[in-house]
C-alpha positions as CSV (number, residue, x, y, z in Angstrom):
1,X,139.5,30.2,137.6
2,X,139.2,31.9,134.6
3,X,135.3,33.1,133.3
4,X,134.4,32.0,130.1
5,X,132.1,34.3,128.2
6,X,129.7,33.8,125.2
7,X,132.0,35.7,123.7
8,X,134.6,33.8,124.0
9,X,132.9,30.8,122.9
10,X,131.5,32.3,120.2
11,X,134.8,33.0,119.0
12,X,135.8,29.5,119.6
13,X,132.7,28.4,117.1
14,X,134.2,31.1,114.7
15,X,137.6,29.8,114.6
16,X,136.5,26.4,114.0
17,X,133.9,27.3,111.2
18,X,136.6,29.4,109.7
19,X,139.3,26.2,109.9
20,X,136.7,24.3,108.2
21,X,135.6,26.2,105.3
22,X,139.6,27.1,104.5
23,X,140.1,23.6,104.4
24,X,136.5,23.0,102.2
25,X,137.6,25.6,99.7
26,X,141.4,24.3,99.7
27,X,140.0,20.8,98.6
28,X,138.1,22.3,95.8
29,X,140.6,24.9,94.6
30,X,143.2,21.2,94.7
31,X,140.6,19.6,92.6
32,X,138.7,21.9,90.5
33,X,141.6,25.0,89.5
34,X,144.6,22.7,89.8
35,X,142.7,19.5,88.4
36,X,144.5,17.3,91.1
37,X,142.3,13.9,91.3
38,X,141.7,13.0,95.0
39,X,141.3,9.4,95.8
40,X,139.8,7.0,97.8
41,X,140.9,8.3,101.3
42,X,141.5,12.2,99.9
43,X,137.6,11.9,99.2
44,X,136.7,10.0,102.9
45,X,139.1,12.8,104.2
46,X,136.1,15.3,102.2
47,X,132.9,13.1,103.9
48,X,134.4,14.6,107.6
49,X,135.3,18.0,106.5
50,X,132.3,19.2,104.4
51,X,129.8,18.9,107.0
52,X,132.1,20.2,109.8
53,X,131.5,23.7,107.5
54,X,128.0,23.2,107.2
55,X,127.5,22.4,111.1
56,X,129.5,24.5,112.7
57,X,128.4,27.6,110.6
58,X,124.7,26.8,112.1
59,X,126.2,26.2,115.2
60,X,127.5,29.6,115.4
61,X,124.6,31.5,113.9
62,X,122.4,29.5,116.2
63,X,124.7,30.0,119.5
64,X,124.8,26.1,119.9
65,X,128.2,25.2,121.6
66,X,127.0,22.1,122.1
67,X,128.1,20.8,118.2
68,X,131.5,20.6,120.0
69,X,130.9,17.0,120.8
70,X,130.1,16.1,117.1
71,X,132.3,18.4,115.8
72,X,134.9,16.3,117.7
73,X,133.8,13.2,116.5
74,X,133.9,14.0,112.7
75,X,137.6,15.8,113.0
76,X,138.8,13.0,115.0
77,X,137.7,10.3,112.6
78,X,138.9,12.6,109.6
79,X,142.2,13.8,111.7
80,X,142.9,9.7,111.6
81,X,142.0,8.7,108.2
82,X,144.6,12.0,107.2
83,X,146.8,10.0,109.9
84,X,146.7,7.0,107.9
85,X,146.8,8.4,104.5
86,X,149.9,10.5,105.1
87,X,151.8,7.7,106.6
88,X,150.7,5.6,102.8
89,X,152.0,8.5,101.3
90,X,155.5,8.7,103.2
91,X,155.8,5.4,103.4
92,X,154.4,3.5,100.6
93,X,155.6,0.4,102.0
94,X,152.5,0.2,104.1
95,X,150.4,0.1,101.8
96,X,149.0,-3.0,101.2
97,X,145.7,-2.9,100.0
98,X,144.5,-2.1,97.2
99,X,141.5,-0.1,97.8
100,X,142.3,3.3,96.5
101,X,141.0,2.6,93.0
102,X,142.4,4.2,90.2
103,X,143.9,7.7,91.9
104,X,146.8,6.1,94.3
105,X,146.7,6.7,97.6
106,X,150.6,7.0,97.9
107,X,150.5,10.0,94.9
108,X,151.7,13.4,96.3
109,X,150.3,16.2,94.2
110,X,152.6,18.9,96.5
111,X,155.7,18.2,98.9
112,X,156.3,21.4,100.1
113,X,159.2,21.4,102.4
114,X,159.3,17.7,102.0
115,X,156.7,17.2,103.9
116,X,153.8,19.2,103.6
117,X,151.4,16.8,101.5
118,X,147.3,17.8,101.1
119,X,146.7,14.8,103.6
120,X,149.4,16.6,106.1
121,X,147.1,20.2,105.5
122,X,143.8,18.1,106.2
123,X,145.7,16.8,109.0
124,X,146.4,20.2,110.5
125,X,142.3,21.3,109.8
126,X,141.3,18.7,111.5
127,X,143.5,18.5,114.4
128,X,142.6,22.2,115.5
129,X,139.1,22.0,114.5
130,X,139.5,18.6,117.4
131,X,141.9,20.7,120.0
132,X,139.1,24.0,119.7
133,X,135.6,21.8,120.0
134,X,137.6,19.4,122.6
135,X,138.4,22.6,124.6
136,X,134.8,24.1,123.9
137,X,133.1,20.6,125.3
138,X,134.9,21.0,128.0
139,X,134.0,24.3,128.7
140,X,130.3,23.1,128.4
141,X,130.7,20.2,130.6
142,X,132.0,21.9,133.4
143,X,129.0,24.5,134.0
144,X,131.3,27.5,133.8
145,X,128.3,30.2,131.8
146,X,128.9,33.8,131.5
């Protein structure tokens, strides 16, 4: 079985703090040098990935793998409200409520390649920052140190 070093871990922290503040600072170049208005669900999308900066850049200063299991939580809740807000935008047939106030939800600022959307690019943050602190939790759970 392969040994997992600090190192390696450590890199694992890094790549995940990275994901997250490229995806922070993509939100707010979208909203404050493009003027793009985020709605309801771009803004929930913002609740789960803001923190995941904050927290996993103490994480990795601190040597705390341990964040994996929140970091988890908060990119799989924001990985599924992405889920759901790219299927409203692809499909505006499903949307039924009317909760997304006066920015709609369906709107698509981009469509690059007809199909990249910002809620697709949130989508990609947050699944890798899920795949890398799954991976990491893992790691933890099973005892394998240095």
């Amino acid at each position: 079985m392969e040994e997992i070093t600090d190192k390696k871990r450590d890199n694992l922290l890094f790549f995940s703090w990275a994901i997250s503040v490229i995806a922070t600072f993509g939100s707010l170049y979208f909203s404050e040098i493009k003027h793009f208005e985020p709605c309801e669900l771009c803004w929930f999308q913002r609740l789960f990935m803001y923190p995941l900066a904050l927290m996993l850049g103490v994480a990795y200063v601190k040597k705390d793998w341990n964040i994996s299991l929140y970091a988890s939580l908060l990119s799989g809740i924001g990985g599924t409200i992405s889920i759901y807000h790219y299927l409203l935008q692809k499909w505006p047939d499903l949307h039924q409520h009317d909760f997304c106030g006066i920015i709609p939800c369906t709107g698509q600022y981009i469509d690059w390649a007809g199909f990249i959307t910002i809620p697709f690019l949130a989508l990609i943050a947050f699944s890798m920052i899920f795949g890398i602190n799954i991976y990491l939790w893992k790691l933890n759970q099973g005892g394998t140190n240095h």
